[in-house]
C-alpha positions in Angstrom: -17.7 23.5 29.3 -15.0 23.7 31.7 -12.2 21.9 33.0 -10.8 23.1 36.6 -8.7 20.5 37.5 -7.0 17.4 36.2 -9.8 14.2 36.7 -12.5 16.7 37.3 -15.5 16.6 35.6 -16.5 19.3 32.8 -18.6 22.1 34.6 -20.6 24.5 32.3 -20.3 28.0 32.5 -21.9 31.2 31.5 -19.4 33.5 30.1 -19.7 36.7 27.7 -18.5 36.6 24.3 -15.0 37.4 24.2 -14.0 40.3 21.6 -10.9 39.5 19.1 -7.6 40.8 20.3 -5.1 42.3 17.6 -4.6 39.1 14.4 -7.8 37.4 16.2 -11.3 36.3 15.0 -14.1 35.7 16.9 -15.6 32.1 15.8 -19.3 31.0 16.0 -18.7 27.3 17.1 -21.2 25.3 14.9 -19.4 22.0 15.8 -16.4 20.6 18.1 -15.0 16.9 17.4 -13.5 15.4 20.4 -10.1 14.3 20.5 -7.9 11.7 22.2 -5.9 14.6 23.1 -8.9 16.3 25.3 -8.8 13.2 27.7 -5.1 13.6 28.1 -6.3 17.0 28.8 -8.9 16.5 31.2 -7.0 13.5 32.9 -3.6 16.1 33.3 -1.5 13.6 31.6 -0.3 16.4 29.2 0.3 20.4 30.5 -3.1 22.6 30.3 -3.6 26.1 31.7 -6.6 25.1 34.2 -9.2 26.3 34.2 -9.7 25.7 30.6 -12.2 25.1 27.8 -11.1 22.0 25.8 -11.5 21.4 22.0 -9.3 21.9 19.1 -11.4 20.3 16.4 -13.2 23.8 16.1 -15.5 24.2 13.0 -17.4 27.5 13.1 -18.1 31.0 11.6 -15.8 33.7 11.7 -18.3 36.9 12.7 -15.9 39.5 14.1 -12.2 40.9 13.2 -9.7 42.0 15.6 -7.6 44.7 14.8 -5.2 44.1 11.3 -6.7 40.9 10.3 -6.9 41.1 6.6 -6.5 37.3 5.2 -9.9 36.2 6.8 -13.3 38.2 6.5 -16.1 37.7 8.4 -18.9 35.3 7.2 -16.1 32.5 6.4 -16.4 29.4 7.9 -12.9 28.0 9.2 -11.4 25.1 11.3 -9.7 26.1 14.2 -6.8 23.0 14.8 -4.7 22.1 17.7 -1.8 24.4 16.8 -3.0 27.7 18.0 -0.2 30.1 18.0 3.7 30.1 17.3 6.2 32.8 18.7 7.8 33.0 15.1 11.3 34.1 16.2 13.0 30.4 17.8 15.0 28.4 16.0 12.1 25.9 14.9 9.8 28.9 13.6 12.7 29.8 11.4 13.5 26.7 9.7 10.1 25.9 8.9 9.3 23.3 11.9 6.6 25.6 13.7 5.7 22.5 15.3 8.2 22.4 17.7 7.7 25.9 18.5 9.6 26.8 22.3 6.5 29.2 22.5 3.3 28.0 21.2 -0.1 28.3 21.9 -2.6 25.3 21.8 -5.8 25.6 21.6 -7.9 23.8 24.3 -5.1 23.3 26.4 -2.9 26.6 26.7 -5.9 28.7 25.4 -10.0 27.8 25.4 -11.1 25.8 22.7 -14.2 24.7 21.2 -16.4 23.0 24.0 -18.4 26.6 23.6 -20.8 28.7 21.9 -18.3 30.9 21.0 -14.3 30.9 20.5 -11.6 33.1 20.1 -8.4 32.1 17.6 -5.3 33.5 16.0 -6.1 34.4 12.5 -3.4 32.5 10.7 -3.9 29.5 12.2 -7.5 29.5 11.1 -8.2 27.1 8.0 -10.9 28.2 5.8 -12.9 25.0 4.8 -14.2 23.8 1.6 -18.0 23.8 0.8 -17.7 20.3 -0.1 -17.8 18.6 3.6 -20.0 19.6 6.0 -19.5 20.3 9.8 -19.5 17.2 11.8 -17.6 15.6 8.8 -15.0 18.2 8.6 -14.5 18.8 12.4 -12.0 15.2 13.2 -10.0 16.3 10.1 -8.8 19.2 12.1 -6.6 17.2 14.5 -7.1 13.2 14.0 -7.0 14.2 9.9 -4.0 16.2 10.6 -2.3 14.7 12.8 -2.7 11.3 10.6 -1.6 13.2 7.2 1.7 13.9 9.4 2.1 10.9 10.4 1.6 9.2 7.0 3.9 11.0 4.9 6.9 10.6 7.7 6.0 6.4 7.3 6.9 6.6 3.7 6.3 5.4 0.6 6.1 1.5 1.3 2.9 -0.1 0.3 1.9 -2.3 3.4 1.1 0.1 6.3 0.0 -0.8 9.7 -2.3 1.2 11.8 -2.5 0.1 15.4 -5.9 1.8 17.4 -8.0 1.9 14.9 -9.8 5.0 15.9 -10.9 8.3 14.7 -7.3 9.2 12.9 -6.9 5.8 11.7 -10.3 5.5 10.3 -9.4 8.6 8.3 -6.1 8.1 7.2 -7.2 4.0 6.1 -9.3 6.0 3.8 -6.0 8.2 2.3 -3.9 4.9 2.1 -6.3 3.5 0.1 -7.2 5.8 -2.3 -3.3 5.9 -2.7 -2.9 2.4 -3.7 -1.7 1.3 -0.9 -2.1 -2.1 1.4 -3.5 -1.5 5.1 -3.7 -3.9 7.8 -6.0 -2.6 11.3 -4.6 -3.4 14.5 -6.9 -3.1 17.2 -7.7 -3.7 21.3 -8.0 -7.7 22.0 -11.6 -8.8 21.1 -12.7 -5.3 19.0 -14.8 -7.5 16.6 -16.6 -3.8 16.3 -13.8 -1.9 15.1 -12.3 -5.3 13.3 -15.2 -5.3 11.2 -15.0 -1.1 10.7 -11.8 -1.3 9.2 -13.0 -4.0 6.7 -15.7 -2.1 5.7 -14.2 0.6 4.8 -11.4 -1.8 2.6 -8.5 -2.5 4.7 -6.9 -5.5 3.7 -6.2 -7.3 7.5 -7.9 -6.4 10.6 -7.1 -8.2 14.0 -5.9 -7.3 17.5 -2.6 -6.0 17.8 -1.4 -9.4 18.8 -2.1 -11.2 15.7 0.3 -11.4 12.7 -1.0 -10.4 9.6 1.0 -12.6 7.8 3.3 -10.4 6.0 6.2 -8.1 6.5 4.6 -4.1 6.7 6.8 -1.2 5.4 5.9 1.1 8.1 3.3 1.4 11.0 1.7 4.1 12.7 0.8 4.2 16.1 -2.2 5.5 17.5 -3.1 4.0 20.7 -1.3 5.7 23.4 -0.2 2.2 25.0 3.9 2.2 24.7 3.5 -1.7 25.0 2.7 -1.7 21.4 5.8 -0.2 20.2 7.9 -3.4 20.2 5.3 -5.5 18.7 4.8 -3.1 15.7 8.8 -3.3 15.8 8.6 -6.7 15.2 6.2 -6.6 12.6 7.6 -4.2 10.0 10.7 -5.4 7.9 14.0 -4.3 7.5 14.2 -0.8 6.7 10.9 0.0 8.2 9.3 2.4 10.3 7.7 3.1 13.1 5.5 6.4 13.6 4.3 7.3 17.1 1.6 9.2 16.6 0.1 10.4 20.1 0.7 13.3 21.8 0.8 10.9 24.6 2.0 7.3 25.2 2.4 5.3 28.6 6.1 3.9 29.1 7.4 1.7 26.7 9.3 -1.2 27.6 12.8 -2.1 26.8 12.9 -4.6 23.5 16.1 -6.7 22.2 18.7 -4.6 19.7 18.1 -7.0 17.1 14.1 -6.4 16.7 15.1 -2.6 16.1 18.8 -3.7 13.6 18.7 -3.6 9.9 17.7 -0.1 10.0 14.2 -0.1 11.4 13.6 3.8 12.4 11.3 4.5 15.5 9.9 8.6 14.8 7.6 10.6 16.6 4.9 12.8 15.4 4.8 16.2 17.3 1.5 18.8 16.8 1.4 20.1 13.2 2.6 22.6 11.1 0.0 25.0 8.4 1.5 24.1 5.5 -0.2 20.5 6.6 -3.4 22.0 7.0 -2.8 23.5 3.3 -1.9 20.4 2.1 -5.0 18.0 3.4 -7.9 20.4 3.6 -8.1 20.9 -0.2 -11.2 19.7 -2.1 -9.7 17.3 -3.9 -7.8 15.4 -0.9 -11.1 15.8 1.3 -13.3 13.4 -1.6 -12.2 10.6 -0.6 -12.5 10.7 2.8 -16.0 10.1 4.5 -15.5 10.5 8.3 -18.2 8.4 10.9 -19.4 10.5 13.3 -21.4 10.2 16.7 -22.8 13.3 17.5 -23.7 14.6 21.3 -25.0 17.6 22.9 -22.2 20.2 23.9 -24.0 19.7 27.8 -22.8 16.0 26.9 -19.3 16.6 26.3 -18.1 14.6 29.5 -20.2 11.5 28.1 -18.9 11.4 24.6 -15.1 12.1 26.5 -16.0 8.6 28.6 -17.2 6.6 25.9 -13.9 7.4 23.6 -11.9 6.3 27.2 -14.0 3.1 26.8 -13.5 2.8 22.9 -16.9 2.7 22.4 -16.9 4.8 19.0 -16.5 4.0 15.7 -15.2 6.9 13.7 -14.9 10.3 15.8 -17.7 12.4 18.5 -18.6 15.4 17.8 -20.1 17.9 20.0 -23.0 21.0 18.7 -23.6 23.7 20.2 
């Protein structure tokens, strides 16, 4: 599936099976999740190299080597993540923050992703995925999972965490939190009894709209929902000392807040894409069992209906798209 233009709907197209450049494999999609980040894709609110095939929660077979690959054999079935390819050599590469590479590759954006049969990655960015989870299940931990895990060790070690938009990363990284010991409160949209009663299923200690207080003080909050507006409430509702993670890869404006709801050494951070040693450290066996991701599963010839019912938040959990 295609995307020619920003706003456009997804065309499909037949296309030969690409062959593995030099450090490539060829990948066998068995399942795609769909991401936040593919409507910012398909709606041109981030950069993308047009046409191009979205996806970048690839789960799949590797069946063919490009020339020098020797870490990854064929038969192994990988996730393929957002990050697709660094340049190595900047400044960021070399200190060990690949994530803020000047030169990157990302896949379903700068380079096709996984709304195919078939898709082509860089062989060290490949993670190979434990038997233990099974392919729609896996496929959200590859960016929403990721991206979360991120985002949850930069909020801290406090105890109460907030999560405003309770979606497919949140739904995950409750699960984390939890199994941690920790206290979560769900924030979602006004009037999402739906997700309210999600996140209380699954333990969180508060759910309500991101207007409500939950009648404490939270040592940090994450930010999901790519509404800016939110940022000065979950400002307000984390104590002194507390932070504020901004997960998206995209956020509308945010609007200008008094001094004082951001004094006593509140901290406002971004998350930006994701590094390997991330992917090393959240898709182990161990970390995965105790996560169960909820999945709504769709046709790949479906991909621009599961994109518009994420838009509408009409998922609980993540979609994911077969082949």
């Amino acid at each position: 599936m295609v995307s020619d233009r920003p706003g456009a709907r997804l065309r499909r197209e037949e296309r030969s099976i690409p062959r593995p450049g030099p450090g490539e494999v060829l990948v066998k999609v068995r399942v795609c999740g769909v991401c936040r980040t593919d409507l910012h894709v398909v709606d041109g609110d981030i950069s993308a190299n047009y046409p191009i095939v979205p996806g970048h929660e690839i789960v799949g077979d590797v069946i063919a080597l490009g020339e020098g690959v020797a870490r990854i054999s064929v038969g192994t079935r990988v996730g393929v993540p957002w990050l697709g390819r660094t340049c190595g050599k900047c400044v960021y590469c070399s200190t060990g923050k690949e994530n803020l590479c000047d030169n990157p590759l990302f896949t379903g954006a700068t380079r096709d992703g996984g709304y195919a049969t078939h898709a082509i990655a860089d062989a060290q960015f490949c993670f190979p995925l434990p038997d233990s989870i099974g392919d729609c299940e896996a496929a959200p931990l590859l960016c929403a999972g990721l991206i979360g895990w991120r985002a949850y060790r930069m909020a801290g070690d406090g105890k109460r965490l907030g999560l405003y938009g309770f979606g497919a990363a949140a739904h995950i990284l409750a699960q984390v939190a939890l199994t941690d010991g920790r206290q979560v409160f769900a924030f979602t949209r006004e009037g999402d009894s739906a997700s309210q009663e999600f996140a209380r299923m699954l333990g969180c200690n508060w759910a309500g709209s991101s207007m409500e207080n939950p009648g404490v003080e939270l040592d940090a909050a994450i930010i999901f929902a790519p509404a800016g507006a939110l940022l000065p409430v979950a400002l307000k509702a984390v104590r002194k000392g507390g932070r504020v993670i901004c997960a998206g890869i995209h956020m509308t404006d945010i609007p200008s807040f008094p001094y004082a709801d951001l004094w006593g050494e509140r901290r406002i951070e971004s998350v930006a894409n994701l590094t390997r040693e991330d992917g090393t450290q959240f898709l182990t066996a161990d970390r995965l069992a105790a996560i169960r991701t909820q999945t709504t599963q769709y046709s790949l010839v479906d991909a621009d209906r599961a994109l518009s019912d994420l838009r509408q938040g009409l998922l609980q959990g993540a979609a994911v798209l077969v082949p």
